[in-house]
Residue frames relative to the residue before (quaternion, step in Angstrom):
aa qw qx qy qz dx dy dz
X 1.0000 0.0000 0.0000 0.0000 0.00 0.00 0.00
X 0.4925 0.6334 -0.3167 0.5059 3.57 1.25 -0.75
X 0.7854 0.2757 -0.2483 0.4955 3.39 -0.07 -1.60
X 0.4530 0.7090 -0.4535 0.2939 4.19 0.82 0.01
X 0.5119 0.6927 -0.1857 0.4729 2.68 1.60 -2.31
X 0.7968 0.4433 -0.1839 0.3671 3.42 -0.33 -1.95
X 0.6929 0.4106 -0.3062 0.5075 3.77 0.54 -1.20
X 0.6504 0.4493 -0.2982 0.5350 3.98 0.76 -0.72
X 0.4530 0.4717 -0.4450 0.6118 4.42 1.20 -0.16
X 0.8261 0.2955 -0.3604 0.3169 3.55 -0.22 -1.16
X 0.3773 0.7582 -0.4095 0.3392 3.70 1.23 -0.57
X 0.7348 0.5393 -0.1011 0.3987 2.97 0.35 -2.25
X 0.7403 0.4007 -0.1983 0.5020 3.18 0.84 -1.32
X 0.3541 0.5062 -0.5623 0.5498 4.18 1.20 0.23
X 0.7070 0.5609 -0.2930 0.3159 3.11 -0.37 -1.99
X 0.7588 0.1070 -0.3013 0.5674 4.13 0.23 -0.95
X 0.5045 0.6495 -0.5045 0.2630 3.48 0.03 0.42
X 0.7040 0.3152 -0.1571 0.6167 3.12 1.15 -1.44
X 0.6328 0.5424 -0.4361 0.3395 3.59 0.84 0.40
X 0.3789 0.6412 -0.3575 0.5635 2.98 2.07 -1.21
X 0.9074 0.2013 -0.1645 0.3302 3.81 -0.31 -0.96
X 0.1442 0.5353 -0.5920 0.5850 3.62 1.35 1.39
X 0.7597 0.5413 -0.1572 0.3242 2.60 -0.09 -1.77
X 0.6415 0.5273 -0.1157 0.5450 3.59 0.28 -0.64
X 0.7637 0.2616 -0.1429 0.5726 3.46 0.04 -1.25
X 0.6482 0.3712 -0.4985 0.4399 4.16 0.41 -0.30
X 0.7357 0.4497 -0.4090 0.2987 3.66 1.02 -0.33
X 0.6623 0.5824 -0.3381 0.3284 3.02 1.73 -0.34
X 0.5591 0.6950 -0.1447 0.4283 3.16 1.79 -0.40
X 0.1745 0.8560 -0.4751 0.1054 3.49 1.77 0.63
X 0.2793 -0.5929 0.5425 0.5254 3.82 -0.84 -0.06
X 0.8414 -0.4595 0.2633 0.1077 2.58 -2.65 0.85
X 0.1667 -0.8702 0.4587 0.0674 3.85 0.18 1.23
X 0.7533 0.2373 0.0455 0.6117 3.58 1.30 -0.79
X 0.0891 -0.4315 0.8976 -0.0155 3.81 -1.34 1.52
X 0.0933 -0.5640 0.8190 -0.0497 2.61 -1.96 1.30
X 0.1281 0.8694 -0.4770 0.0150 3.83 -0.38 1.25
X 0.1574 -0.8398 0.5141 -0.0753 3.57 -0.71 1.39
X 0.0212 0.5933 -0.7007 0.3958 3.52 -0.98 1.21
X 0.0780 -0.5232 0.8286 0.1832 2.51 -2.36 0.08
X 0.2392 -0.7644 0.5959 -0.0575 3.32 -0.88 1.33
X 0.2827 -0.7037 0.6449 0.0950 3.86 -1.50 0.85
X 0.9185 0.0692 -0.0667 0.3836 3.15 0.73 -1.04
X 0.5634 0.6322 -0.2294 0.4799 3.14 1.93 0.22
X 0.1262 -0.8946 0.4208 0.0815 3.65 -0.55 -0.05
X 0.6163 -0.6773 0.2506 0.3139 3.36 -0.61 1.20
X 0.5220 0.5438 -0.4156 0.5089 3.73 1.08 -0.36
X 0.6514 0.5283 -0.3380 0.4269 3.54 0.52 -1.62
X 0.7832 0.3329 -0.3504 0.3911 3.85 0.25 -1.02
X 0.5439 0.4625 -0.4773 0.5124 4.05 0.93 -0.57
X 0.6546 0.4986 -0.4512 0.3454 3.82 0.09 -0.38
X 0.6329 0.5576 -0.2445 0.4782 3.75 1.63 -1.32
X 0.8576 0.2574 -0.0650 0.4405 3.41 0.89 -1.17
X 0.3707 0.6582 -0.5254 0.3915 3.56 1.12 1.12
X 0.5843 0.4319 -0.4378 0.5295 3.68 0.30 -0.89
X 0.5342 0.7435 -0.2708 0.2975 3.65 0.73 -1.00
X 0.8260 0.0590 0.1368 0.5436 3.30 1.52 -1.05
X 0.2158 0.7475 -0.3538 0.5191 3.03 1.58 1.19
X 0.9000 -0.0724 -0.1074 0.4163 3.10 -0.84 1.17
X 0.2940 0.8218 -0.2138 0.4388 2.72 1.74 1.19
X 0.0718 0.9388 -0.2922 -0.1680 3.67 -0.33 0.83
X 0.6479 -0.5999 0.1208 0.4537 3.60 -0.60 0.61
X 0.7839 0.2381 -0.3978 0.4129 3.58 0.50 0.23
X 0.5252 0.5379 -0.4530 0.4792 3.59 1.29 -0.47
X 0.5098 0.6906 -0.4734 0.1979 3.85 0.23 -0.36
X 0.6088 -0.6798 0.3943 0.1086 3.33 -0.30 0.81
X 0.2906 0.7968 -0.5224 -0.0874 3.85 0.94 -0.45
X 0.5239 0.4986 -0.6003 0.3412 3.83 0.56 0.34
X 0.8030 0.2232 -0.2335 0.5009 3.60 0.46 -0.74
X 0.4373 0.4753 -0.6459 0.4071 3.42 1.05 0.60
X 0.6941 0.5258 -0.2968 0.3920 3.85 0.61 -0.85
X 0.6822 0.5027 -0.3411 0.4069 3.45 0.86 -0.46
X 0.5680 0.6719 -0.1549 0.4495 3.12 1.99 -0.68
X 0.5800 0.5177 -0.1930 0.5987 3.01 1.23 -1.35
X 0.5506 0.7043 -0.2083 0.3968 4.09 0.80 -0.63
X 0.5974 0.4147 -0.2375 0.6440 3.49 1.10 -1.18
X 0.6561 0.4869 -0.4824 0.3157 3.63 0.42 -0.18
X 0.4457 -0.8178 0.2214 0.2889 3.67 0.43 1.63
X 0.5830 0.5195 -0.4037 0.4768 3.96 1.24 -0.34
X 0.6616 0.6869 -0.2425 0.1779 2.86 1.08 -0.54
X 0.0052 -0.8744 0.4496 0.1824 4.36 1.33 0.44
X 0.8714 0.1843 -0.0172 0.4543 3.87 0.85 -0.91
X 0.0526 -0.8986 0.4353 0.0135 3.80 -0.11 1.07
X 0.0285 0.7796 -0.6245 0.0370 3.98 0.17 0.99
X 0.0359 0.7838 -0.6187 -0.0386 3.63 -1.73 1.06
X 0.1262 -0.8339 0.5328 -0.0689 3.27 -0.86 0.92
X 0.3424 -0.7561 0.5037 0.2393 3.75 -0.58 0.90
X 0.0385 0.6932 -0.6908 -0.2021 3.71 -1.08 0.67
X 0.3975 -0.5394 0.5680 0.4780 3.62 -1.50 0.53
X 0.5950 -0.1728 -0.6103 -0.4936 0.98 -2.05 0.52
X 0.8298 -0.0613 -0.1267 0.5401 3.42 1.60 0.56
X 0.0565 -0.6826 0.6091 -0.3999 3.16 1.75 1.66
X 0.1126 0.4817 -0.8452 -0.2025 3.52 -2.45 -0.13
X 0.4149 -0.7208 0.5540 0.0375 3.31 -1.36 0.82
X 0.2104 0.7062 -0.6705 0.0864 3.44 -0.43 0.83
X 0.2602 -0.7131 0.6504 -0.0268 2.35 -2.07 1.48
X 0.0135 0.9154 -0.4023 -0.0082 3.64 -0.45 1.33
X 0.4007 -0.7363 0.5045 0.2067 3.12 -1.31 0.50
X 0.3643 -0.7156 0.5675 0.1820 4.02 -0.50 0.31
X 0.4556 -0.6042 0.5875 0.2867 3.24 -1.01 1.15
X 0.2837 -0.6004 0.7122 0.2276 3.50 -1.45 0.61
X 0.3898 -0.6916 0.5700 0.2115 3.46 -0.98 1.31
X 0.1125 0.7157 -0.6561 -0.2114 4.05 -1.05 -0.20
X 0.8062 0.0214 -0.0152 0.5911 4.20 0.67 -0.22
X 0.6200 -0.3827 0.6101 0.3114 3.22 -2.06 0.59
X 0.2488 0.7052 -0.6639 0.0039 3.51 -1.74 0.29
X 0.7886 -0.1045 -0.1724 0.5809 2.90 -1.58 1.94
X 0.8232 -0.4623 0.2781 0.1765 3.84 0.23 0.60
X 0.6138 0.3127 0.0233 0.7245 3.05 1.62 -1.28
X 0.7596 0.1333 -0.2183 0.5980 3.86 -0.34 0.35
X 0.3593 -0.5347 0.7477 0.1610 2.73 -2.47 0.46
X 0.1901 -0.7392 0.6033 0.2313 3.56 -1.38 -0.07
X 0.5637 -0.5770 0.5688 0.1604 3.07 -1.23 1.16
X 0.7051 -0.4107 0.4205 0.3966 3.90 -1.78 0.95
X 0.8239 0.1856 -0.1612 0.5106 3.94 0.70 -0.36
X 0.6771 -0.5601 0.2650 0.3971 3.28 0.75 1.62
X 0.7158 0.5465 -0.3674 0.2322 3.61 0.20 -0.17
X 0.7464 -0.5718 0.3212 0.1131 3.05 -0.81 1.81
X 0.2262 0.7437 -0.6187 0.1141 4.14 -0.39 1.01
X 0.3671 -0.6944 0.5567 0.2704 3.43 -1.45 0.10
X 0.3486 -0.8012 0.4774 0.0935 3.37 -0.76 1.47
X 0.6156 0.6860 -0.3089 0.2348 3.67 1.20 -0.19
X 0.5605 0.1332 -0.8171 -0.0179 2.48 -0.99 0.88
X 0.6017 0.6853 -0.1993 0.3585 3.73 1.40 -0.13
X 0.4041 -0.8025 0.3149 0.3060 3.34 0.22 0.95
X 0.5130 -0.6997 0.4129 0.2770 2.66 -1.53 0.44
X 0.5241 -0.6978 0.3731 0.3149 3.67 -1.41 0.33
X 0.5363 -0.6693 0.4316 0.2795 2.97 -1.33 1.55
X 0.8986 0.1582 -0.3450 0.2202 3.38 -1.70 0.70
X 0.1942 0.7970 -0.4905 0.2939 3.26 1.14 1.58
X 0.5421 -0.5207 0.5560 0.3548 3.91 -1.00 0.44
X 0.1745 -0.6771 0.6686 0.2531 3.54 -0.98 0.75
X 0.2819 -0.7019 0.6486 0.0851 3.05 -1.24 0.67
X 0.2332 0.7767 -0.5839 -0.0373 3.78 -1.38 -0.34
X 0.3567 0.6330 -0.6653 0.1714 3.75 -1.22 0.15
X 0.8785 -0.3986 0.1654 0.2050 3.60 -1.96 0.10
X 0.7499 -0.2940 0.2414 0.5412 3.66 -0.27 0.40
X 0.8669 0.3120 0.1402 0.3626 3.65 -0.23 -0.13
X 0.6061 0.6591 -0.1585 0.4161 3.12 1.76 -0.39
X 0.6914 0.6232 -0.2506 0.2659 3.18 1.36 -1.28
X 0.6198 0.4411 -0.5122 0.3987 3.93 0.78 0.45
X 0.6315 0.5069 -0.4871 0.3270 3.28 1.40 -0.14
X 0.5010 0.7096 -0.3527 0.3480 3.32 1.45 -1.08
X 0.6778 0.5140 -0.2413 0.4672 3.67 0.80 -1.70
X 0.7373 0.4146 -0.3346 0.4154 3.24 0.35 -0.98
X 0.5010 0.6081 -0.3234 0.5240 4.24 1.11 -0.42
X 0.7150 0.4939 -0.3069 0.3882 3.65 0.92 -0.87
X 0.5014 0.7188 -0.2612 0.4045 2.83 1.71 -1.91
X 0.6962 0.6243 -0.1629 0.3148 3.48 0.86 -1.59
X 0.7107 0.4236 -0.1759 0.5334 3.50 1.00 -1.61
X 0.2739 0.6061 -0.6892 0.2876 3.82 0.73 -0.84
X 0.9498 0.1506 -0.2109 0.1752 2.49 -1.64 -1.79
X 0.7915 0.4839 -0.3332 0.1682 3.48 0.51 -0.35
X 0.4961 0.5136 -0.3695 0.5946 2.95 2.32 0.40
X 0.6339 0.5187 -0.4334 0.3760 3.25 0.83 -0.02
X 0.4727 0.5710 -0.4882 0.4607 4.07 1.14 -0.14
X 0.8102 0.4087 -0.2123 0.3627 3.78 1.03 -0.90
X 0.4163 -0.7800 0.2884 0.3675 3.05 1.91 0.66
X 0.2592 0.6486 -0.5609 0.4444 3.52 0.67 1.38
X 0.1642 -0.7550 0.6285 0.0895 3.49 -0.94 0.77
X 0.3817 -0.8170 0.4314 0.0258 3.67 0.10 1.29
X 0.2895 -0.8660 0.4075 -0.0160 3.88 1.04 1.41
X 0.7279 -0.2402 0.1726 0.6186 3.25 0.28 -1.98
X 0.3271 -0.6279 0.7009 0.0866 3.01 -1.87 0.20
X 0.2218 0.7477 -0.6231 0.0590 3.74 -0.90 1.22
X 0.4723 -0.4223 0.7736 0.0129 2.94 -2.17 1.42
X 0.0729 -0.7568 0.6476 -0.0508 3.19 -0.35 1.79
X 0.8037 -0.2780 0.2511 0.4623 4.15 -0.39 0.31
X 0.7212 0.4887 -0.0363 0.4896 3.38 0.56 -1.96
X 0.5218 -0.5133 0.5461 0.4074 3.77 0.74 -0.43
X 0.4299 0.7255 -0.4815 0.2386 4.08 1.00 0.01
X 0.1103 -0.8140 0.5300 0.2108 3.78 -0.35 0.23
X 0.4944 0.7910 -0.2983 -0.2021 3.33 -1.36 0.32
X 0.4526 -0.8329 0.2392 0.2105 3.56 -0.45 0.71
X 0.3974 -0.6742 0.5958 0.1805 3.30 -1.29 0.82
X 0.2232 -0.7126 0.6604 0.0785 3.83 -1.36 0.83
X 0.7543 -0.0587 0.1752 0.6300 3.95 -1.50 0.66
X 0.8842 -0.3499 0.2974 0.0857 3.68 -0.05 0.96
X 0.6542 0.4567 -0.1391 0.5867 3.26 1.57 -0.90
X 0.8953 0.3233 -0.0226 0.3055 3.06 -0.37 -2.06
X 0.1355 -0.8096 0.5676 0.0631 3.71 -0.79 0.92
X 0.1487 -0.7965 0.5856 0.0227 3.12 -0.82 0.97
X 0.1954 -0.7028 0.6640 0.1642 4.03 -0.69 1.55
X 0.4418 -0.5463 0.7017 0.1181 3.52 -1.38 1.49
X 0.3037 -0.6254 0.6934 0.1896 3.27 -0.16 -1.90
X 0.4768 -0.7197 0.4413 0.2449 3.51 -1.02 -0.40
X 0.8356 0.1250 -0.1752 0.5055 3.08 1.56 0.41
X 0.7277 0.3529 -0.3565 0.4679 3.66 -1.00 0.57
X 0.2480 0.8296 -0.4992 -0.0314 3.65 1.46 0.07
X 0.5968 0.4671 -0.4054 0.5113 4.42 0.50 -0.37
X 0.7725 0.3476 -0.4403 0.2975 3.63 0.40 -0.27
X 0.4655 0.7231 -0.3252 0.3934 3.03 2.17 -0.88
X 0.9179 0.1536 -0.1257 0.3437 3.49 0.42 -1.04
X 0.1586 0.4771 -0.6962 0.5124 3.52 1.65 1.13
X 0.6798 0.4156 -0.3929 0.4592 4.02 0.12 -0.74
X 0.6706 0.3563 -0.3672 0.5371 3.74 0.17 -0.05
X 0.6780 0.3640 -0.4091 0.4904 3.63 0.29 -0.20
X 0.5010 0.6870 -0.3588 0.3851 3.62 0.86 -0.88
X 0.6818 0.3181 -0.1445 0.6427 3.50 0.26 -1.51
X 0.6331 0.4327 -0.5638 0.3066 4.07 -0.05 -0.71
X 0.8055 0.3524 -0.3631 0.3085 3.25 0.47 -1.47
X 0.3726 0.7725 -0.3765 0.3503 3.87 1.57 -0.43
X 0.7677 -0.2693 0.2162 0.5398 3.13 0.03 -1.50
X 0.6487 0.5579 -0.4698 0.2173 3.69 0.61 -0.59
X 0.5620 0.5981 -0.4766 0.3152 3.57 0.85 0.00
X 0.5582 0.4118 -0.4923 0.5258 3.77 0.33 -0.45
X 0.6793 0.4450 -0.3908 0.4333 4.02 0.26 0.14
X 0.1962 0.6921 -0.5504 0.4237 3.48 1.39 0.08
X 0.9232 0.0196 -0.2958 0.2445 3.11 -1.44 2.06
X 0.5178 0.5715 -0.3656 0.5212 3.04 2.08 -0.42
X 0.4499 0.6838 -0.4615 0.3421 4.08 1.31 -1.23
X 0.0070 0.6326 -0.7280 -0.2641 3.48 -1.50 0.04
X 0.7230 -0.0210 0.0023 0.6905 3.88 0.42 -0.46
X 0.2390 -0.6458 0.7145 0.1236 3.46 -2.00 0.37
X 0.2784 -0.7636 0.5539 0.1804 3.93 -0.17 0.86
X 0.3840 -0.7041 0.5779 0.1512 3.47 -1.23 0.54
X 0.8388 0.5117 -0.0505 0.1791 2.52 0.35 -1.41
X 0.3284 0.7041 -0.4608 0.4290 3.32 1.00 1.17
X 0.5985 -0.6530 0.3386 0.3173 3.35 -1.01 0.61
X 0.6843 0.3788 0.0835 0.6175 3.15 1.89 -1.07
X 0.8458 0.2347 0.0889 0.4708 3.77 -0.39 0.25
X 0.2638 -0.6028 0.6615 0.3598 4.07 -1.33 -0.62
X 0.2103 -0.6684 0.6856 0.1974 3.09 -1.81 -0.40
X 0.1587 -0.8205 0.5486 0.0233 3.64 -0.66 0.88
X 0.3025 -0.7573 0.5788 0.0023 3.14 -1.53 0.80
X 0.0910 -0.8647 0.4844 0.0971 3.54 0.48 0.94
X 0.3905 -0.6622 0.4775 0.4254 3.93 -0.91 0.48
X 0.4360 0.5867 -0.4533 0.5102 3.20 -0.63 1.27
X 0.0913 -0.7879 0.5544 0.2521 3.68 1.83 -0.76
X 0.4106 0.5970 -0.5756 0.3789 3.93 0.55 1.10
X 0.3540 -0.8198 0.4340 0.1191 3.62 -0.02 1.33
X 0.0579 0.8251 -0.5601 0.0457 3.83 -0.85 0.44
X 0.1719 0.9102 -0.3599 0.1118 3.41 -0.72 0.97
């Protein structure tokens, strides 16, 4: 009868425990009264991201809440490069973000991040005096990393290297201060433009602004297109 007692004590005592901590956890588990979001931002803005990451955290409660797939969620939001969450009591979530660091336009519709990868800047514009970039699905760390390359050596010849396109075929070509286009082609591109620098520093500079395109792609020589559609070669 004793050991009945004792085995029917420890019961009881299960029973308010695991009620005690129902109990407990439904109060700790209030829904979510407070996004608290932190960062230092350049081109983002603290309205814009509470507007991205509410629906995010709706109907949402403070300890069931998920913050891996709230953060991975919170991630697809394309400014968005780094995504840290943290609970404060008593029913704050905390996110701590990081802004993509734009470095070029691509295909028109996306920026690219310091490691070529492709985001969508809309609804927030984009910043003024970026390289336009462009080429095929899939292309854009090779594309970035090709620009990354030409910079400095168009920049001794006081060219300012705009855009850069990856045309389907593997064609390359570039645009100067806005104006001038230059066909690469799809092969021999280092001998092509020792040949494009060759003639720039020769003679085609004192024609600076008159050029409309400069053709590579000859086995021999360049071909030029002057605006005016009066040909010279």
């Amino acid at each position: 009868m004793k050991q009945r007692s004792s085995w029917l004590g420890v019961a009881l005592l299960t029973l308010l425990l695991v009620a005690g901590g129902r109990a407990l956890w439904l109060w700790l588990d209030r829904p979510i009264e407070r996004v608290s979001i932190r960062g230092d931002w350049d081109y983002v803005n603290a309205d814009y991201l509470r507007t991205q990451l509410a629906p995010l955290v709706s109907n949402t409660t403070w300890l069931s809440a998920d913050l891996g797939k709230l953060r991975d969620d919170a991630l697809d939001i394309g400014w968005l490069h780094e995504v840290r969450l943290s609970r404060e009591w008593p029913d704050t979530l905390v996110f701590e973000l990081v802004e993509q660091l734009p470095v070029a336009r691509w295909n028109d519709r996306y920026l690219l991040n310091e490691q070529g990868v492709p985001f969508v800047f809309a609804p927030m514009a984009a910043p003024d005096g970026l390289p336009d970039l462009g080429g095929p699905d899939g292309s854009s760390q090779e594309v970035l990393s090709y620009y990354q390359s030409l910079q400095p050596a168009f920049s001794s010849l006081e060219l300012s290297l705009d855009q850069l396109r990856l045309e389907p075929r593997g064609a390359w070509r570039l645009q100067f201060d806005d104006d001038m286009w230059v066909m690469l082609g799809r092969q021999q591109h280092d001998i092509r433009l020792a040949r494009l620098v060759s003639s720039w520093e020769r003679e085609l500079k004192r024609f600076k602004g008159s050029i409309r395109y400069i053709d590579l792609r000859y086995p021999n020589g360049v071909a030029v297109s002057w605006h005016g559609d009066e040909n010279y070669e």
